[in-house]
LOTOR-407637 format. One record per residue (C-alpha): residue number from 1; x, y, z. Coordinates in steps of 0.5 Angstrom, whole numbers. Each point is the difference from the previous one (the first is absolute). Layout:
<sites>
<n=NUM	px=X	py=Y	pz=Z>
...
</sites>
This chain:
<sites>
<n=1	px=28	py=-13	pz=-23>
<n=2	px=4	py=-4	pz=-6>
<n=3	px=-1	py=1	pz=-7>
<n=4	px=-4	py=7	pz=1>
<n=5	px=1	py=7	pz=-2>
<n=6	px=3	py=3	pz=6>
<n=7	px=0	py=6	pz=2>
<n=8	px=5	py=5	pz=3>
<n=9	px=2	py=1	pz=9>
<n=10	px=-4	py=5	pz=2>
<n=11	px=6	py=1	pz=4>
<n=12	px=5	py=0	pz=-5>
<n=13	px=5	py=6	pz=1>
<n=14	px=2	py=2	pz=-7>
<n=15	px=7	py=5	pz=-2>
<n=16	px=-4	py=4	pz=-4>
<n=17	px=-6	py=3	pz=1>
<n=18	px=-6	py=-2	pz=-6>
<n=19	px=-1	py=6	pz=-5>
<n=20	px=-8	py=3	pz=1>
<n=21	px=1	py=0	pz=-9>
<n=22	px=1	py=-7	pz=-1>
<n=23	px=-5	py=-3	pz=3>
<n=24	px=-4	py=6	pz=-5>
<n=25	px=0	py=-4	pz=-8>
<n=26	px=2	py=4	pz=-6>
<n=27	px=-8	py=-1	pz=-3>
<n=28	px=-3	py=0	pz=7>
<n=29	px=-7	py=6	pz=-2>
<n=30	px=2	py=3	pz=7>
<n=31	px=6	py=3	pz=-4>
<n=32	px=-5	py=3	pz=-5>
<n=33	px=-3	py=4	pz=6>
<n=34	px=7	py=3	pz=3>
<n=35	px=2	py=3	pz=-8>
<n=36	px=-7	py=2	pz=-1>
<n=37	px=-1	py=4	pz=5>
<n=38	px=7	py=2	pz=1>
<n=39	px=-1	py=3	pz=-7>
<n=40	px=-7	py=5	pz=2>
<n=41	px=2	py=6	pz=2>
<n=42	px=-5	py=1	pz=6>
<n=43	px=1	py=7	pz=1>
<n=44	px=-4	py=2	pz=-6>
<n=45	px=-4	py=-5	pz=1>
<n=46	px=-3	py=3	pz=7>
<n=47	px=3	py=-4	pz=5>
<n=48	px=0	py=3	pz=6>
<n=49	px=7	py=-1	pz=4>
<n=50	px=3	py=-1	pz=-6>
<n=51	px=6	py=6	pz=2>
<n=52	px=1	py=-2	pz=7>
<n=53	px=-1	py=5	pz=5>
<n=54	px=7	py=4	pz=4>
<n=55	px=-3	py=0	pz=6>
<n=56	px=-4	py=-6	pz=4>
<n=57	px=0	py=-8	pz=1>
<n=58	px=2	py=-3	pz=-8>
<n=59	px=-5	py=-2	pz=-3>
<n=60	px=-1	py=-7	pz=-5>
<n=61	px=1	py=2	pz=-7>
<n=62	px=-6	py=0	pz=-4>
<n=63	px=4	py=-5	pz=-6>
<n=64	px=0	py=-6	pz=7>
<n=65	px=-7	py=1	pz=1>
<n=66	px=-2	py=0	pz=-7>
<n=67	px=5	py=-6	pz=-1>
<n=68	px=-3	py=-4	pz=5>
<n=69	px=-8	py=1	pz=-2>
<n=70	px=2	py=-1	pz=-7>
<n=71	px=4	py=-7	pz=2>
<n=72	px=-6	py=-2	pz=4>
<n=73	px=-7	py=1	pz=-6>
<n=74	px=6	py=-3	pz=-4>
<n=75	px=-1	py=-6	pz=5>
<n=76	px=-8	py=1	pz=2>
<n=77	px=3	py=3	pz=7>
<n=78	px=-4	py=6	pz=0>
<n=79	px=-2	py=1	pz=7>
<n=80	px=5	py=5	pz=4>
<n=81	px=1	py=-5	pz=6>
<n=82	px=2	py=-5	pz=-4>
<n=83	px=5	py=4	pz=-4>
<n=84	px=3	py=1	pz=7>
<n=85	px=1	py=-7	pz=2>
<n=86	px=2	py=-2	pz=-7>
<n=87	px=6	py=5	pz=1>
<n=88	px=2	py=-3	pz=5>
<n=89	px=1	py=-7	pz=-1>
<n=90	px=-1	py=1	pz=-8>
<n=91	px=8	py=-1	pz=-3>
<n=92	px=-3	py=4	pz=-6>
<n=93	px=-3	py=6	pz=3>
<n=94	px=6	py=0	pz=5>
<n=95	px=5	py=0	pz=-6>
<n=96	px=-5	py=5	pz=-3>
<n=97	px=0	py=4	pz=5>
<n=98	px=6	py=0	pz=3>
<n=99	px=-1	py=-3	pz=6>
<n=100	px=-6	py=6	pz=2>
<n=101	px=-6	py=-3	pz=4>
<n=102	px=-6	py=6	pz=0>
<n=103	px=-5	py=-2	pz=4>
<n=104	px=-7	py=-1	pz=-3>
<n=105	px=-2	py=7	pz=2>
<n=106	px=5	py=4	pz=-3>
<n=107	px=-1	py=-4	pz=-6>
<n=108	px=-8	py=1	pz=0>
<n=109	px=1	py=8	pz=0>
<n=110	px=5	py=-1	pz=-6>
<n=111	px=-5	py=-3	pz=-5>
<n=112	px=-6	py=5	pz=4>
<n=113	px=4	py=7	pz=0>
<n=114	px=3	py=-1	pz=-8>
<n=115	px=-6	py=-3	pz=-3>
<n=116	px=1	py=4	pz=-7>
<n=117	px=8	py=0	pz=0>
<n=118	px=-2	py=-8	pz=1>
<n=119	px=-4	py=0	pz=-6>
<n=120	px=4	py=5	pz=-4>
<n=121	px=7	py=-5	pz=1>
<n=122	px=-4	py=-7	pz=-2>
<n=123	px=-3	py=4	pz=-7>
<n=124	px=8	py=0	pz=-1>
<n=125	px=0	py=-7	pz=-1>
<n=126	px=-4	py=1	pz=-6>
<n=127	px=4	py=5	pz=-2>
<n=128	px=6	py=-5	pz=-1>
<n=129	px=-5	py=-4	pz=-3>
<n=130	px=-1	py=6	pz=-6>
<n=131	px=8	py=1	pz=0>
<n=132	px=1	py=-8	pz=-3>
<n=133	px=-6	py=1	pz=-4>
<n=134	px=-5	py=-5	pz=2>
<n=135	px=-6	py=5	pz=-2>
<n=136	px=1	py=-1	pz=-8>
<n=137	px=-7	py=-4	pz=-1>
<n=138	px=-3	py=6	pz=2>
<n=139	px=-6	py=-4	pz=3>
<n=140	px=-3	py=0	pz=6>
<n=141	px=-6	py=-4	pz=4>
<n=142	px=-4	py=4	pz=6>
<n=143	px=-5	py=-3	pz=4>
<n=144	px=-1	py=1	pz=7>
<n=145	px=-1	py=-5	pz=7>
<n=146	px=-3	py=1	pz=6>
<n=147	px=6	py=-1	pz=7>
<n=148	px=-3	py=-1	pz=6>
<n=149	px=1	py=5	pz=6>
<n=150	px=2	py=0	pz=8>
<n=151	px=-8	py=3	pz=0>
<n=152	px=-5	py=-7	pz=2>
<n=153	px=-6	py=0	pz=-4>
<n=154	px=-4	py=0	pz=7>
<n=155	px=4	py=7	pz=1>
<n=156	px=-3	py=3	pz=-7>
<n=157	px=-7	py=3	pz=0>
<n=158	px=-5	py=3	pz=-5>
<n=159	px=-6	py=1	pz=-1>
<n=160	px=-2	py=-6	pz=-2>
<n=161	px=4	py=-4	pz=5>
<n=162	px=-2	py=4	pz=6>
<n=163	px=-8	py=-2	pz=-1>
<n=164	px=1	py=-5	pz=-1>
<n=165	px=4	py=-2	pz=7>
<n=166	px=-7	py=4	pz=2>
<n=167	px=-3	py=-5	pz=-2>
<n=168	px=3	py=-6	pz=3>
<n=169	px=0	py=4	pz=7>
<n=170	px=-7	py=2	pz=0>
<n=171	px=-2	py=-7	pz=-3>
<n=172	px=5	py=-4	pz=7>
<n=173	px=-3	py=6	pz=5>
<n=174	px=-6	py=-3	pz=-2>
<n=175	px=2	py=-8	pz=2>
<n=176	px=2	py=3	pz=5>
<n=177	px=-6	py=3	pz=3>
<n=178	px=-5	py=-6	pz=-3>
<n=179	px=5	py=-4	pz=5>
<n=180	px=0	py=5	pz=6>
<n=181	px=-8	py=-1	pz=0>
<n=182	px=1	py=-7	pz=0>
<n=183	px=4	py=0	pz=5>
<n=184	px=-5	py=4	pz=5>
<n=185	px=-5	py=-5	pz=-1>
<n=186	px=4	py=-5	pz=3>
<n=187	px=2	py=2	pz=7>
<n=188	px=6	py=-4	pz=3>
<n=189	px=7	py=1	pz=1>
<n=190	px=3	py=-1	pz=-6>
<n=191	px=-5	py=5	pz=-4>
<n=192	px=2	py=6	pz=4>
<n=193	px=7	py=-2	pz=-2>
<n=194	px=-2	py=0	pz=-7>
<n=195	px=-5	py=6	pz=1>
<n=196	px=7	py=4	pz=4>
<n=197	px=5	py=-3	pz=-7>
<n=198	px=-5	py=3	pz=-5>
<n=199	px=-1	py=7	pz=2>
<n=200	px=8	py=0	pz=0>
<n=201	px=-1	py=-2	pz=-7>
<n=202	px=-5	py=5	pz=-2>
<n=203	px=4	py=5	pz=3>
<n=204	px=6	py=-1	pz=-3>
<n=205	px=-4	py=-1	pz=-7>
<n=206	px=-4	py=6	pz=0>
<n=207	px=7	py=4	pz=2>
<n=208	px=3	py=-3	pz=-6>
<n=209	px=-6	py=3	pz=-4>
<n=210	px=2	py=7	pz=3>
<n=211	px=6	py=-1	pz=-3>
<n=212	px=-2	py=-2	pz=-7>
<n=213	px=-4	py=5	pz=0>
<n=214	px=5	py=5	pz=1>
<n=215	px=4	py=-3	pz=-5>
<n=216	px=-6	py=0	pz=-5>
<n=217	px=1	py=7	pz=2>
<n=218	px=8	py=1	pz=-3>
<n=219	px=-2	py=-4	pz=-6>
<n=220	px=-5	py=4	pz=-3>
<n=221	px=5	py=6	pz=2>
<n=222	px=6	py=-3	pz=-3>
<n=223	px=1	py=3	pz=-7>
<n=224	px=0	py=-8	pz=-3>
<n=225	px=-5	py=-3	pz=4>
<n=226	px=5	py=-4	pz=4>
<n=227	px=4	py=0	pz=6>
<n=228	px=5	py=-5	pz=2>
<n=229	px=3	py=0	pz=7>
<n=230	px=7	py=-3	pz=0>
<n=231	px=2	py=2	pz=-6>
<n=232	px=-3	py=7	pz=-3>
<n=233	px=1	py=0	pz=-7>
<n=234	px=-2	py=-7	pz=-1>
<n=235	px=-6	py=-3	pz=-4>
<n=236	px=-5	py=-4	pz=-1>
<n=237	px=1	py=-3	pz=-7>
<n=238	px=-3	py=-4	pz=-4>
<n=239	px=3	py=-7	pz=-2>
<n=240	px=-2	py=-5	pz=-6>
<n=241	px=-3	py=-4	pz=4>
<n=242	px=-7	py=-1	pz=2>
<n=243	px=-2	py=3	pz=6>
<n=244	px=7	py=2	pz=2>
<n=245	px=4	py=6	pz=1>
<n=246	px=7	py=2	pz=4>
<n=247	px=1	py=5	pz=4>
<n=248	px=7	py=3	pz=-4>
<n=249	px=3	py=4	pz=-5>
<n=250	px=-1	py=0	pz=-8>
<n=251	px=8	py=-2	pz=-2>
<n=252	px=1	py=3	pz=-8>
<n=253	px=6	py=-3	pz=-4>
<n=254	px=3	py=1	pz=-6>
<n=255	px=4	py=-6	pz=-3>
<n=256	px=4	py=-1	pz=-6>
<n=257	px=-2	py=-4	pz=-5>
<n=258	px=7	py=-2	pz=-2>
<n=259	px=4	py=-2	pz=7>
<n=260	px=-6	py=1	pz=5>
<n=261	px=3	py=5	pz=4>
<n=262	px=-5	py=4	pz=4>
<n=263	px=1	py=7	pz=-4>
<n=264	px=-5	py=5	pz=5>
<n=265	px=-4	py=-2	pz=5>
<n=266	px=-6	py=4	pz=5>
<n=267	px=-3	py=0	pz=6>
<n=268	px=-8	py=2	pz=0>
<n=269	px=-6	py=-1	pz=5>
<n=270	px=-4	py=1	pz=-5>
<n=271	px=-2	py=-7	pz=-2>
<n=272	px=-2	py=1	pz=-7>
<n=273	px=5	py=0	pz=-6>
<n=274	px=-4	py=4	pz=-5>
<n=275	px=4	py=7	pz=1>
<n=276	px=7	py=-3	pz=1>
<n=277	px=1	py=-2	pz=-8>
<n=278	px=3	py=7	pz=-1>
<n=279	px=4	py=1	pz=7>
<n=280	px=3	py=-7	pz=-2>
<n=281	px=2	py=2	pz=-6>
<n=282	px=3	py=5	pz=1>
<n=283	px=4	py=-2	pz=5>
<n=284	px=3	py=-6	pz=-3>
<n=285	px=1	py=4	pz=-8>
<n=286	px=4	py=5	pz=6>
<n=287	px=4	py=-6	pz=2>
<n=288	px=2	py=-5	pz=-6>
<n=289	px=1	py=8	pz=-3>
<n=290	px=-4	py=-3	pz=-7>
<n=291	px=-2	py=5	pz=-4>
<n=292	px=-6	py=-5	pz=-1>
<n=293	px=-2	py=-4	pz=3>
<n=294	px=-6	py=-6	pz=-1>
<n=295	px=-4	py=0	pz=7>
<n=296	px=-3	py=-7	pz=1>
<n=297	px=-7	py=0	pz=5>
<n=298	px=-5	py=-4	pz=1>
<n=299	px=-9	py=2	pz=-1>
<n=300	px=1	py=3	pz=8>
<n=301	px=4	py=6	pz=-3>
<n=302	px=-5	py=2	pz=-6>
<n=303	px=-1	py=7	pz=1>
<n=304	px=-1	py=4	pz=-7>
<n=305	px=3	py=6	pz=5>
<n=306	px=6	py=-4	pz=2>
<n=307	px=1	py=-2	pz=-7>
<n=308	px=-1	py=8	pz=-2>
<n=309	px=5	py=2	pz=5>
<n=310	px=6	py=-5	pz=-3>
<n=311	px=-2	py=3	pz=-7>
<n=312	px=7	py=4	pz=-3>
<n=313	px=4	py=-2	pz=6>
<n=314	px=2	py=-6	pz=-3>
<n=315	px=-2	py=-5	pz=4>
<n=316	px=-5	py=-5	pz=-4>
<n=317	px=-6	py=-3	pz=4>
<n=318	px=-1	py=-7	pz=-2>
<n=319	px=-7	py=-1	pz=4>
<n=320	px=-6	py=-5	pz=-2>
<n=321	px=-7	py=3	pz=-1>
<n=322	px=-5	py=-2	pz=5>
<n=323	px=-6	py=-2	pz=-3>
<n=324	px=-6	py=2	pz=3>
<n=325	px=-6	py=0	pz=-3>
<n=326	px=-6	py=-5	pz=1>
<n=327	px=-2	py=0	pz=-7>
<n=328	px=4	py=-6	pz=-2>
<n=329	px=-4	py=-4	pz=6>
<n=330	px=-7	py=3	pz=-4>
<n=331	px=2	py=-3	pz=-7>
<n=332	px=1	py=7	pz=-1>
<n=333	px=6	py=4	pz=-5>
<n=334	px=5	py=2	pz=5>
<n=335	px=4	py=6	pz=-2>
<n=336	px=5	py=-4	pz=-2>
<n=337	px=-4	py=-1	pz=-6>
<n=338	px=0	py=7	pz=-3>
<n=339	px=7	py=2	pz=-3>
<n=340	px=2	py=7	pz=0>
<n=341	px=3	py=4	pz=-5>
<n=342	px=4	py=6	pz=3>
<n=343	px=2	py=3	pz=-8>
<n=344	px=-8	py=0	pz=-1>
<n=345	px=-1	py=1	pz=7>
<n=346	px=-6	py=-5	pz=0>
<n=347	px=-2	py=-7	pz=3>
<n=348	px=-3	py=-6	pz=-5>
<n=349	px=-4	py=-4	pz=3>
<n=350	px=-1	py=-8	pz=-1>
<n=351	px=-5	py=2	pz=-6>
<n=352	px=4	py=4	pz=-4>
<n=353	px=-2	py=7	pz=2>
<n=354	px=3	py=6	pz=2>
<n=355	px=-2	py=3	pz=8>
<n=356	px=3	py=7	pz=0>
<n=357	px=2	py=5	pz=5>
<n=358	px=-6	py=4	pz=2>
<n=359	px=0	py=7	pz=3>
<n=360	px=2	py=1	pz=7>
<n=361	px=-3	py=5	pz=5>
<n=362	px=6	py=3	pz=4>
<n=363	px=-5	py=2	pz=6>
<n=364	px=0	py=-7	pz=1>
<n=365	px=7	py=-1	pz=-2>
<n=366	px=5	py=-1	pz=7>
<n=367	px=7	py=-2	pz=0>
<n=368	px=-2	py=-7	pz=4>
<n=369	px=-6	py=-1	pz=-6>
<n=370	px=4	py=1	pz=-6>
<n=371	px=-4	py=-5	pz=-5>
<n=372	px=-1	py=1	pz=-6>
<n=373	px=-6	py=-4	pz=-3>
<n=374	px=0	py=-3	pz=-7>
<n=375	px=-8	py=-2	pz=-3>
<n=376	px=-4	py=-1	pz=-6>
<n=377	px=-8	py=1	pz=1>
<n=378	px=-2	py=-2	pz=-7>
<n=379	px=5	py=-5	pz=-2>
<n=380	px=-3	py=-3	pz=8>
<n=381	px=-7	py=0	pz=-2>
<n=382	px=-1	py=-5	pz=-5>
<n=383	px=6	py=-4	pz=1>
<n=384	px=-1	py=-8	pz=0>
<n=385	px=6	py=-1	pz=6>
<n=386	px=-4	py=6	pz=5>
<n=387	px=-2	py=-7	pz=4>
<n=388	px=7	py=-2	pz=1>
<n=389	px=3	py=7	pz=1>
<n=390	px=-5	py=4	pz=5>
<n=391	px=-6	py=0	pz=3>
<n=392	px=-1	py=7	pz=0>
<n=393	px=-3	py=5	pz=-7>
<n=394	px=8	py=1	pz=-2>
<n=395	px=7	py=-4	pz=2>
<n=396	px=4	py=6	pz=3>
<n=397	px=9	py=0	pz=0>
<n=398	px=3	py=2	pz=6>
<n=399	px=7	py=2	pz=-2>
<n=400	px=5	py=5	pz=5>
<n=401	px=3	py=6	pz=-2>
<n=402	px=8	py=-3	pz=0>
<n=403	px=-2	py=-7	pz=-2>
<n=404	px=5	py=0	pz=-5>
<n=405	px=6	py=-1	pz=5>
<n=406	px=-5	py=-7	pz=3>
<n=407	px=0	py=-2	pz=-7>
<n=408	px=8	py=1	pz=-1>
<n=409	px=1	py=-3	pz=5>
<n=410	px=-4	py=-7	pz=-3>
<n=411	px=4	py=1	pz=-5>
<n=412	px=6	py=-2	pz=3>
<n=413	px=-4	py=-5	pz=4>
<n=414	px=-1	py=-3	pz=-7>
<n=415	px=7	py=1	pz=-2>
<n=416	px=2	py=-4	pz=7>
<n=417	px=-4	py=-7	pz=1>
<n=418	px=4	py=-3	pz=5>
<n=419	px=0	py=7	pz=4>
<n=420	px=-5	py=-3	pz=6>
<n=421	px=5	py=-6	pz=1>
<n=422	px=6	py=4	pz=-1>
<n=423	px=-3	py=5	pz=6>
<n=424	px=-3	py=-6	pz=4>
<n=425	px=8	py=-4	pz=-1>
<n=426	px=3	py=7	pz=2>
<n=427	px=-3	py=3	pz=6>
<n=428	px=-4	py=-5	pz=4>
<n=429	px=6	py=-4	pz=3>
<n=430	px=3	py=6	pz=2>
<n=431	px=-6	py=1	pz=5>
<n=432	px=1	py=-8	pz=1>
<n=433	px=6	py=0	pz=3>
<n=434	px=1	py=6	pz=4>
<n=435	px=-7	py=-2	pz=3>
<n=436	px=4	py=-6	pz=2>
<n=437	px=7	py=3	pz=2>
<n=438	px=-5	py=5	pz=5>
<n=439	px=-4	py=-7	pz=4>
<n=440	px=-6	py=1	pz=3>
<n=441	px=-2	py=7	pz=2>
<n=442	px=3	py=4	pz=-6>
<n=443	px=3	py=8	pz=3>
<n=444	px=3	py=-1	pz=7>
<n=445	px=1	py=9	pz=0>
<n=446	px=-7	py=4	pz=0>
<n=447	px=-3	py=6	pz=-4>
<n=448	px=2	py=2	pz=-7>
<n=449	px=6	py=3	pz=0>
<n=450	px=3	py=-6	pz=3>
<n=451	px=-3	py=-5	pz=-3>
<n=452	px=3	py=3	pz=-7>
<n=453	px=7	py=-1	pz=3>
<n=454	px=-1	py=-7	pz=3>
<n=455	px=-3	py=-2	pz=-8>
<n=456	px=7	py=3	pz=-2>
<n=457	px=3	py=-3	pz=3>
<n=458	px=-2	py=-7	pz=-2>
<n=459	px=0	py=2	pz=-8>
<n=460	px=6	py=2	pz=0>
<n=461	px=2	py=-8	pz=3>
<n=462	px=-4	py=-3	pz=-5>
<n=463	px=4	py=4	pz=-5>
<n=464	px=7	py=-1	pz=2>
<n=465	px=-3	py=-8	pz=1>
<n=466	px=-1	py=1	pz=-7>
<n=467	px=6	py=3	pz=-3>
<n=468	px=4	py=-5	pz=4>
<n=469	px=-3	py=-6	pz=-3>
<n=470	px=0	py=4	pz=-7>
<n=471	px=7	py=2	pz=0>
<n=472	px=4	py=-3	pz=7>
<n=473	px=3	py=4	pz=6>
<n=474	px=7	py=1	pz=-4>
<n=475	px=-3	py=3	pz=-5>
<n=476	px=-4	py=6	pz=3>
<n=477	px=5	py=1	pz=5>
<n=478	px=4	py=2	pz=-6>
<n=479	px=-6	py=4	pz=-3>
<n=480	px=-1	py=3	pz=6>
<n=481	px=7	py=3	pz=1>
<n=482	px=0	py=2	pz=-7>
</sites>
């Protein structure tokens, strides 16, 4: 073949054997691996093995093990089969490695038995982060998505879904015996075949009713009301879609506003995001290492306890008001529409008059109902915009106890126009893209605790994506060592 690229002879003896390192570039990521994990110390992490035994067959060390998972998030090879075949055909697995081939099961018990050293080893990389001071903005978005489990929603029960499978059973027993009578009134060969199948089908339906019953049994004893058969701790969540939903966990993620790196990250079951606000927040004030730091979060956050919980910490939520009301679809004064005036302590309403704080009774007071009620029965009684205020005798103002940190916090909403855009530019892509590294099904590994390592495991291959794109291979390895 003339005029063509050629290839080398398969058979061709060379004098010198070809060096593993040269065929390994000086900018290839799989560099980065090696120097980043050979710089954790693994024993104060809690890696087991990281001492080796005297006596016993050797055992791999657990900065090989890690070095192979790490390579293989940052290349979406997470399965533990495939990292085994990779490591044997793969030139970069087999210069990481050193030649070191361990099999899937070996690999599998690393990542399942070291689940907290795993997460603990990826929070470093931030901490690298934080030591080149990518963290100065001192503002990060938060929001949360919901990640498919291993679990089938068929798999998944709760009180609703199992009367509703009732339903459908009853409802296809039911054919079943209108076509059985039918079927005894035309007597012929073919009509007993029929009648012999559906008593089969019958049976087995009114089985499988027996069985949802007995689960109609574990829901209503399970403390959430859920049961999910092939992984335990997943749930079903709500997703934005009408009508649709996912068997999964809800992923948190704190992003930086500057360079979009994930700063801290969660793993829940609890498909709601209005108790996560503060847990969030002090995770990544914790991880930048900011003094104070501004906490962009969308309304699904809005928890005038989770905005109390962060006041004096330093963490500054920056979370939009729901608005609630129905008055604005009555053509009715909304509560917007009343302004307070904290040094008086009193709301004027839209006709100019002052609703003040009336007496509270403490035997009606709780902790959950702590309200205070501003009101004016005289000013109400002759008012010319009572019909566009309030159909009842006196226009009554619900204000709580600490509705001044919610009010601080409308402040800095207002100082911050473009927060909203900034939050959805910030975090939402993240979520885009790890969902489309992770395929399909989103977890391969069961349960909580595993889950949370696998998501560790892939936020610290989209930070190191992201620092070699902002700063190059050379340069964090040189930062690294530092």
């Amino acid at each position: 073949m003339k005029r063509f690229i050629a290839g080398e002879d398969r058979q061709q003896i060379t004098l010198l054997p070809d060096c593993l390192d040269d065929y390994i570039t000086a900018d290839n990521p799989v560099r980065l691996v090696e120097v980043f994990v050979d710089e954790l110390d693994l024993g104060a992490l809690g890696f087991a093995g990281a001492v080796p035994e005297a006596t016993g067959r050797p055992a791999y060390h657990p900065a090989t093990l890690l070095k192979i998972y790490v390579y293989g998030y940052l290349n979406r090879v997470p399965s533990s089969r495939r990292l085994e075949r990779e490591s044997q055909r793969n030139i970069e697995l087999i210069w990481l490695t050193g030649r070191l081939m361990p099999d899937f099961k070996t690999l599998a018990d690393f990542r399942k038995e070291n689940g907290p050293a795993i997460q603990a080893a990826c929070a470093q990389f931030v901490v690298l982060c934080r030591r080149l001071n990518l963290f100065s903005k001192a503002v990060v978005a938060v929001d949360g998505s919901k990640f498919k489990a291993v679990n089938n929603r068929d798999k998944n029960f709760t009180a609703a879904k199992v009367e509703a499978r009732l339903a459908q059973v009853e409802a296809s027993i039911g054919r079943y015996l209108a076509a059985l009578d039918r079927a005894d009134r035309e007597p012929s060969d073919i009509a007993e075949a029929r009648t012999v199948r559906l008593n089969e089908k019958i049976a087995g339906l009114r089985e499988q009713m027996q069985a949802l019953q007995a689960m109609g049994r574990q829901v209503e004893a399970a403390p959430d009301g859920q049961v999910s058969l092939t992984d335990p701790d997943a749930r079903s969540m709500a997703t934005s879609g009408k009508g649709t939903g996912l068997v999964g966990y809800n992923v948190q993620a704190a992003v930086d506003a500057e360079h979009h790196l994930i700063v801290a990250h969660a793993v829940t079951n609890v498909g709601s995001d209005r108790a996560q606000l503060a847990p969030m927040g002090l995770l990544a004030q914790k991880a930048t290492g900011c003094t104070t730091l501004t906490v962009l979060a969308d309304r699904g956050y809005l928890s005038g306890e989770q905005v109390l919980a962060c006041e004096g910490t330093g963490v500054l939520p920056c979370v939009p008001k729901t608005l609630t009301s129905g008055h604005a679809k009555r053509g009715l004064f909304t509560g917007q529409d009343f302004v307070y005036d904290a040094e008086r302590d009193h709301y004027t309403c839209p006709a100019g008059r002052h609703l003040t704080k009336g007496a509270a009774r403490s035997d009606r007071r709780t902790e959950d109902d702590a309200m205070d009620h501003y009101r004016n029965l005289t000013a109400c009684l002759g008012c010319a915009l009572k019909p566009r205020c309030t159909p009842t005798e006196t226009r009554r103002v619900k204000r709580w106890v600490h509705e001044g940190v919610l009010d601080a916090m409308q402040t800095r909403l207002d100082r911050m126009p473009d927060a909203m855009k900034i939050r959805r530019q910030t975090v939402e892509h993240p979520f885009g893209t790890l969902k489309a590294w992770m395929g399909a099904t989103h977890f391969l590994t069961r349960t909580l605790a595993k889950v949370r390592t696998e998501m560790s495991l892939q936020v610290l291959a989209y930070n190191m994506k992201r620092m070699i794109q902002i700063f190059g291979v050379g340069s964090l390895l040189a930062a690294i060592r530092a």
